[in-house]
C-alpha positions as CSV (number, residue, x, y, z in Angstrom):
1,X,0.0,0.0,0.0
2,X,1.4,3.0,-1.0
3,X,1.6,6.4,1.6
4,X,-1.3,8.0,-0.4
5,X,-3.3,5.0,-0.3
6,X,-2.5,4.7,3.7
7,X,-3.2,8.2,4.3
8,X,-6.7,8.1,2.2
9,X,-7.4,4.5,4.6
10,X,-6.7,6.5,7.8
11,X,-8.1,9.8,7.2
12,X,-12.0,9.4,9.1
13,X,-10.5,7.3,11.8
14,X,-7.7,10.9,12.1
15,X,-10.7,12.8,12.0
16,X,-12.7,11.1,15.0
17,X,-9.2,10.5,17.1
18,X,-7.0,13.5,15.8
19,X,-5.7,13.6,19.5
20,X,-3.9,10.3,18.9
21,X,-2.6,11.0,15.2
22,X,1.2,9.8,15.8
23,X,-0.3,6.6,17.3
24,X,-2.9,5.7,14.9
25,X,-0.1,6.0,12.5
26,X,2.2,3.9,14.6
27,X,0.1,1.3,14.9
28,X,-1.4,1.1,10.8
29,X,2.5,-0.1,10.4
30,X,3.1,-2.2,12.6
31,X,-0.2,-4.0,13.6
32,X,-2.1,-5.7,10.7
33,X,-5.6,-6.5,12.6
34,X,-5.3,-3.0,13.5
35,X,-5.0,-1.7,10.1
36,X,-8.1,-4.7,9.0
37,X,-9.9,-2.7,11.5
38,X,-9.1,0.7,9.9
39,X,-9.9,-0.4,6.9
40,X,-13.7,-1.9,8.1
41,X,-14.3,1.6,9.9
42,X,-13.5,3.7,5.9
43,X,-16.1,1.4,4.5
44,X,-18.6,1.6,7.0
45,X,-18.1,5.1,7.6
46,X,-18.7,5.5,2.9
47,X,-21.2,3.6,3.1
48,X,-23.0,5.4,5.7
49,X,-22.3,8.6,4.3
50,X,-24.0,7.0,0.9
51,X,-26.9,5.9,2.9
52,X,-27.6,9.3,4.4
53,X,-27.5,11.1,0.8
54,X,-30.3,8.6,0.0
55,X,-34.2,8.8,1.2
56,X,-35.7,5.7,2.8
57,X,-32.7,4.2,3.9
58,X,-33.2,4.7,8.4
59,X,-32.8,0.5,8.5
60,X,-29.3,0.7,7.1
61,X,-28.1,3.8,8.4
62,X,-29.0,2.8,12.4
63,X,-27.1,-0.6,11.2
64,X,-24.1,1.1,10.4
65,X,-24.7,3.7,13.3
66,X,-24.0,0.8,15.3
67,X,-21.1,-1.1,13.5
68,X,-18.9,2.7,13.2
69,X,-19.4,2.9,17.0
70,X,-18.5,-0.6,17.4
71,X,-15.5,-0.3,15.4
72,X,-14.4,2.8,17.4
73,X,-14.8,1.7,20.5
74,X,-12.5,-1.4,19.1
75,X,-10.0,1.0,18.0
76,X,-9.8,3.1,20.9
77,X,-8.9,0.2,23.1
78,X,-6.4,-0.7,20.9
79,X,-5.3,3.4,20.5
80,X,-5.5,3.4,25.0
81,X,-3.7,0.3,24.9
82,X,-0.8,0.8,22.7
83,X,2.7,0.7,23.9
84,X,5.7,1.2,22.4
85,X,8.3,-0.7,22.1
């Protein structure tokens, strides 16, 4: 994955936890089920912003309501949690 690519994977999860940039970072590079998770929270987080553009669609947007805030809470523990070595 190239830096852009990385960057463009990252960039809503640096947007909800811009206070822990340098460790978000840190750990898309050195811990793959973190960046897995990363990547679930960008396609959650598109699709829900697809959803919301669209009428008639409360169903799937509660749905993935629920699955971003299970994903950050996820990744938060993992952000609180991180040491470095």
């Amino acid at each position: 994955m190239g830096t852009n690519e990385a960057v463009e994977c990252i960039r809503p999860l640096l947007a909800r936890f811009s206070e822990n940039e340098e460790t978000v970072r840190r750990l898309v590079a050195t811990d793959g089920t973190f960046d897995a998770l990363c990547h679930q929270y960008r396609r959650v987080t598109d699709l829900l912003k697809a959803y919301e553009a669209e009428a008639d669609q409360e169903a799937e947007i509660k749905w993935l309501e629920k699955r971003r805030a299970g994903l950050e809470e996820e990744l938060l523990t993992r952000i609180e949690g991180y040491q470095p070595q």
